[in-house]
N, C-alpha and C positions, 0 to 999 in steps of 0.2 A: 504494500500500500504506500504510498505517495507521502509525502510529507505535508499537512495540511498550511502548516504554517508558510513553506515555499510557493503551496500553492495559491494564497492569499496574498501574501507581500510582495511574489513577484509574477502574477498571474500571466501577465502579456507573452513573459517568456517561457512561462511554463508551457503555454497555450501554445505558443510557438514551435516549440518542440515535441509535443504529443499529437501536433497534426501531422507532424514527420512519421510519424510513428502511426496514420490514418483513424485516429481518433475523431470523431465528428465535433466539429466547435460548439454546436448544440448541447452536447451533451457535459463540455467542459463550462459553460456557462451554465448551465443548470447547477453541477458539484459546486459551483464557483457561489450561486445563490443558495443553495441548501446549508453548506458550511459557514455563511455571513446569518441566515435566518437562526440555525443552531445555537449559535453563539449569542447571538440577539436573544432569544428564549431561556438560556442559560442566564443570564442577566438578568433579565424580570423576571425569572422564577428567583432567581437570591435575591434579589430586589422584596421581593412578595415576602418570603417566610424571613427577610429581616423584619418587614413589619407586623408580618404576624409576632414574630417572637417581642418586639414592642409591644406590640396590645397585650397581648398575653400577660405579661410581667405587668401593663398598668391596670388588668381586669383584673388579678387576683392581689393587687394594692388595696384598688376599690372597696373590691368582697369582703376586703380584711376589717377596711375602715367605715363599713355602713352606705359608702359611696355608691350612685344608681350607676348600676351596671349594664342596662339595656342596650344604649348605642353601640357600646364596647361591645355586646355580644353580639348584634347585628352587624358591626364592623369586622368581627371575627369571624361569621358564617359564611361573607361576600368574601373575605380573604382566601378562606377555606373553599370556598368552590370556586374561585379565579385560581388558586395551584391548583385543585385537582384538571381542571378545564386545561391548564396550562401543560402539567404533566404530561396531560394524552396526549396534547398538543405537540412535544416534545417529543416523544416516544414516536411518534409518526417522522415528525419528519429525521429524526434518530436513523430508525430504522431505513428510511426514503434513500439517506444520504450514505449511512453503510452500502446497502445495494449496488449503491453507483459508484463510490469508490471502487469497490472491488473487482469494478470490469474496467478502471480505468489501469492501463499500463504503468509500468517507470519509466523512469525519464531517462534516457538517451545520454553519456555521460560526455566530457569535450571531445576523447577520443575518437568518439563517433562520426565518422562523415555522415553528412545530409543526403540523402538520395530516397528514390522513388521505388526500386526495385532490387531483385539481385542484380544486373546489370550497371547498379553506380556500388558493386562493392568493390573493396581496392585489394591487390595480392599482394602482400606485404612480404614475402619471401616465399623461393620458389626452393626444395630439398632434393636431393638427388636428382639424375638424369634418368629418363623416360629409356627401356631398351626399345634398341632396334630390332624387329625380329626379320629373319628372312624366310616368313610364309606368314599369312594374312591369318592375326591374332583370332582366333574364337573368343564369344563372348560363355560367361560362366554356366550359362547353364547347358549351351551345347558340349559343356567340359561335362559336364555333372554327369548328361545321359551315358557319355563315353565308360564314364571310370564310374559308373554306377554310386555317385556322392549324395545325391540328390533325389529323394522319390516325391516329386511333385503331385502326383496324383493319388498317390495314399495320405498327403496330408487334406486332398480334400475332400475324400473319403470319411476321413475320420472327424474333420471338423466342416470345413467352408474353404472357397479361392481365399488365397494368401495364407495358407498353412502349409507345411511343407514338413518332410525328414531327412533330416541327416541318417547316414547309415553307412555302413563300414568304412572307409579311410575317412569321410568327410564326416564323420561324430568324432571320430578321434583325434583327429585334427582342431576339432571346434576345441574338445576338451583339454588338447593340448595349449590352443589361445588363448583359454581363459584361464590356466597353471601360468601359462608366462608372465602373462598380464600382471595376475594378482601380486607375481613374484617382481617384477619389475616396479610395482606403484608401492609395495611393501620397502625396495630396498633405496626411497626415498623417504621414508616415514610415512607413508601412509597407514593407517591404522587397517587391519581387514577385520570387515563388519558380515554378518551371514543375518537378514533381515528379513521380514515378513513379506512375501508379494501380494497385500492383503491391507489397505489402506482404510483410517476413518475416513469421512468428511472435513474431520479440523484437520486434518494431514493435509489434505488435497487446499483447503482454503488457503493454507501459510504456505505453502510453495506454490499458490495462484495457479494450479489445474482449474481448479473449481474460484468464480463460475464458470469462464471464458471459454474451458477445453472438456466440459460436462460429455458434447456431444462424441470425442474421441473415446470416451474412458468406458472400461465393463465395467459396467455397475452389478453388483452379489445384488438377490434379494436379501432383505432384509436378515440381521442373523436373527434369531430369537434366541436368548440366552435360557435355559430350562432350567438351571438349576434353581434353587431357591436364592440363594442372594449372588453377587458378582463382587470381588472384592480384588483390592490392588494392596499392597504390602501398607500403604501409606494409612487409605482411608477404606470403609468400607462404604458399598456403593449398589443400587437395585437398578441394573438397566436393562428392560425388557428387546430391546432392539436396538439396530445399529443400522445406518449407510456405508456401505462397504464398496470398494471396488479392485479391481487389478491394477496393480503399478504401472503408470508407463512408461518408470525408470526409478532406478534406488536412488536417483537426489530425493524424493517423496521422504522415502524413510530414512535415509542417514541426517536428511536438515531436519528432520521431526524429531528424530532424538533428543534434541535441546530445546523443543519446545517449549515454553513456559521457562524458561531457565535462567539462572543470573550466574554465569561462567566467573569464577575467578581469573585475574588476568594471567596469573601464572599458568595456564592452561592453556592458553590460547599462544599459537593457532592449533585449533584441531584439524587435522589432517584424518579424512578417511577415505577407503573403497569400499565397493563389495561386486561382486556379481551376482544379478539375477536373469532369470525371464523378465523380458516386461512384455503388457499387452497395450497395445492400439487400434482403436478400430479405424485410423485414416480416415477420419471422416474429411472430405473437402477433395480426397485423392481419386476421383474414380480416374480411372484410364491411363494413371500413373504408375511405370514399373511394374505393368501385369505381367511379365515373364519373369522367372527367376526370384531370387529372396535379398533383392535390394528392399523392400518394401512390402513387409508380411505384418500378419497380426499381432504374430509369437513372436519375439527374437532376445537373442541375449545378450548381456550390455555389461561390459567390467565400467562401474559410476564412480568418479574420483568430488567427493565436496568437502570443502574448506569454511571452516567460520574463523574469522579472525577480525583482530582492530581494524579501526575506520581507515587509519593511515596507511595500511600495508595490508592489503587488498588488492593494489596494482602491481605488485611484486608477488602477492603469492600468485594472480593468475598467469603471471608470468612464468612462476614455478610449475603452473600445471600444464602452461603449452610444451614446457619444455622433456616433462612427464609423457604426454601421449605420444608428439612427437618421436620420442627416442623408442617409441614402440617401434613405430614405421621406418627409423632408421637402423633399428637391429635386425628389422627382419628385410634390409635391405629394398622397400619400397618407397619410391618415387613421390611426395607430398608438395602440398604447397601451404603457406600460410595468409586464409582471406578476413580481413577485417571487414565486418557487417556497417551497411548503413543502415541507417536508422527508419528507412521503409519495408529492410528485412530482419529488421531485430526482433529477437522474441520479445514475449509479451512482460516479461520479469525482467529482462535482462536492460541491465544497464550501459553493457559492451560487449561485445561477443566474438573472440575470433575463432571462425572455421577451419578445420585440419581436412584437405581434401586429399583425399587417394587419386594415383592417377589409375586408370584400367583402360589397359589396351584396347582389350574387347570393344569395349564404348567410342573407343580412342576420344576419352573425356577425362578431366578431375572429376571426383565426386565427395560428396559430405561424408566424414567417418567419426567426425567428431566436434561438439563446438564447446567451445571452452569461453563461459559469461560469468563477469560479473557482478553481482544481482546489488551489491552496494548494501543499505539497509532495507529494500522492499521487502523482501521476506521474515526479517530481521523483526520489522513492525508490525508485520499480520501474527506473527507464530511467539511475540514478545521473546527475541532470543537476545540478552541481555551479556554484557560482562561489568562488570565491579571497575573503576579506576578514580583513587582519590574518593573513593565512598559515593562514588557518582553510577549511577545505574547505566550503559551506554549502549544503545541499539549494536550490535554487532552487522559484521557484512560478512554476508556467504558467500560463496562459489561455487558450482558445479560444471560440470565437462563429460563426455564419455573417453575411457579411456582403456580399450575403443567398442567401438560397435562389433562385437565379436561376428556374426554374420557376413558384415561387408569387408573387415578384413581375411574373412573367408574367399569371398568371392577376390579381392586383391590379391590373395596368393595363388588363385588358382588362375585368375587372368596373368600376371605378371611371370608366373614361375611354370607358364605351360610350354611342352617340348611341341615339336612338329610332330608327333606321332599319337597326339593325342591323353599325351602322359602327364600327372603333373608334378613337378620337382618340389619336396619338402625344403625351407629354409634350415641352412644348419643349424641355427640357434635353438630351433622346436623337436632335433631327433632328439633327444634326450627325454623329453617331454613323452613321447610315443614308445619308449621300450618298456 
């Protein structure tokens, strides 16, 4: 969530850079009046119960001393239902005005260039050289039928299009990507997390899935808890149900770890991974990436998030580019690095740079991983707090993939394919496979 105070004191610019970001102006002047009415309400309701609490102290003076007490109590009934008038009053446009924050974006940080589309992003560095092959590259799934990696149509057998399996060399392979992974973001400090793929609603709200990305997410029916009470080590608690959904990535659960939390600073910065599945139903993609498992329902993701101070947030993302990165350079694949404008930033994200694979196959870059960072937006929905000088301070997260274990699947099978149909393991991964 936005900063209300920035968005008040320096509206023109706020305004200015959340239409970068395709925000309707409409809608930024509505928040912009809901937030000035709130406040205004907040006012005459302390305004109100100061004077109640006057009357009050001078009506049981009165009471005390024989004094008529009538007017005083008709001044206290009109008091008394001008707050409660007032309160509901409140609570509406309260409520009005949360709603609307919470589908409005973050704001765009300097690093961000201005632009309309992918096409105004800028390549900020280009990694390794592209090989040449001498026979015309296949693309990954014509690799898959060959070497039998891939059973496209038993995954949609078993589920729906865009499910897919892995099965002999290309499960083991996948399995081996995400041991490397883990083992590479580990011998950086990263802490390794094993997480729930199985999210609340305040999960989904504090890392802003929900509302904006509702339509992407599986949503569980409802759980019904059956025991007799539901309790947590702390407090004990009777919740008959829950909103529940599928992750559609472990930033959900490793920034929700800290939710509600006041971090000591000597902690920070936390540094975590983990792998999961994640699910997406791609809602907005029809027609997109129907061949192959560039863009499926299911796929599995090694998620590297960070929460650290306000000040050193652009050096730890810097540590994370340089984390996924040296994925793609141990396993000797071709990347580049794209800095996002701000008409393709995500919805939380403050700055975001892209980690693109190249793939012969495509003979294209493509997205393997984007590494943003979220600033305080998340920080102030999920109140993730740390201590400094006895002062409580919003914290700034991070998250990135690092990587999209599927599309680096398909990067080693496009990059490291022979002319005969075969495809060559990276040295770094035999180990991995015996």
């Amino acid at each position: 969530m936005i900063d209300l105070k920035i968005l008040l004191s320096d509206f023109d610019n706020v305004k200015t850079l959340l239409l970068s970001k395709k925000v309707e102006s409409q809608k930024l002047s509505l928040a912009y009046n809901l937030i000035t009415k709130y406040k205004d309400l907040i006012k005459e309701l302390e305004n109100l119960r100061s004077n109640q609490n006057v009357k009050s102290k001078l009506f049981f003076e009165h009471k005390k001393q024989n004094k008529d007490i009538k007017e005083l109590q008709y001044e206290l009934l009109e008091l008394k239902n001008n707050i409660t008038s007032m309160e509901s009053e409140l609570n509406e446009v309260s409520n009005e005005m949360n709603e609307l924050l919470l589908a409005i974006p973050n704001l765009p940080d300097s690093k961000t260039p201005k632009g309309d589309s992918e096409n105004d992003n800028v390549v900020i560095d280009t990694i390794l050289t592209p090989k040449k092959f001498d026979f015309e590259p296949k693309e990954h799934w014509e690799l898959a039928e060959g070497n039998k990696w891939i059973d496209f149509d038993c995954g949609v057998r078993l589920a729906k299009s865009r499910f897919s399996i892995l099965r002999g060399g290309g499960a083991k392979l996948n399995r081996a990507l995400i041991n490397f992974m883990l083992d590479h973001n580990s011998s950086y400090g990263f802490e390794e997390i094993n997480t729930p793929v199985i999210a609340n609603k305040d999960s989904l709200l504090c890392t802003a899935q929900l509302p904006k990305f509702e339509e992407d997410m599986f949503k569980i029916s409802s759980f019904i808890d059956t025991s007799t009470e539901y309790k947590t080590q702390e407090k004990g608690y009777k919740e008959k149900g829950h909103e529940l959904y599928l992750i559609s990535t472990a930033e959900i659960s490793l920034t929700n770890m800290y939710r509600d939390t006041i971090i000591p600073l000597e902690d920070l910065p936390i540094k975590l991974c983990a792998y999961t599945p994640c699910f997406r139903k791609e809602a907005g993609s029809a027609g997109k990436d129907t061949r192959g498992i560039i863009r499926q329902h299911q796929f599995d993701k090694v998620e590297l998030v960070a929460i650290t101070t306000q000040d050193s947030s652009d050096s730890m993302q810097d540590l994370m580019i340089e984390v996924a990165s040296g994925i793609l350079k141990k396993l000797n694949l071709p990347h580049r690095l794209v800095q996002l404008c701000s008409g393709d930033l995500g919805f939380s994200a403050s700055n975001t740079i892209d980690i693109e694979v190249w793939l012969p196959g495509q003979n294209c870059y493509r997205e393997i991983s984007s590494i943003s960072n979220i600033k305080d937006f998340q920080a102030r929905r999920g109140k993730i707090r740390y201590k400094n000088n006895k002062k409580n301070i919003l914290a700034h997260t991070l998250n990135g993939s690092s990587l999209a274990v599927g599309r680096t699947l398909v990067a080693i099978m496009e990059n490291y394919q022979l002319s005969n149909g075969d495809i060559e393991i990276p040295e770094i991964l035999r180990k991995y496979l015996v």
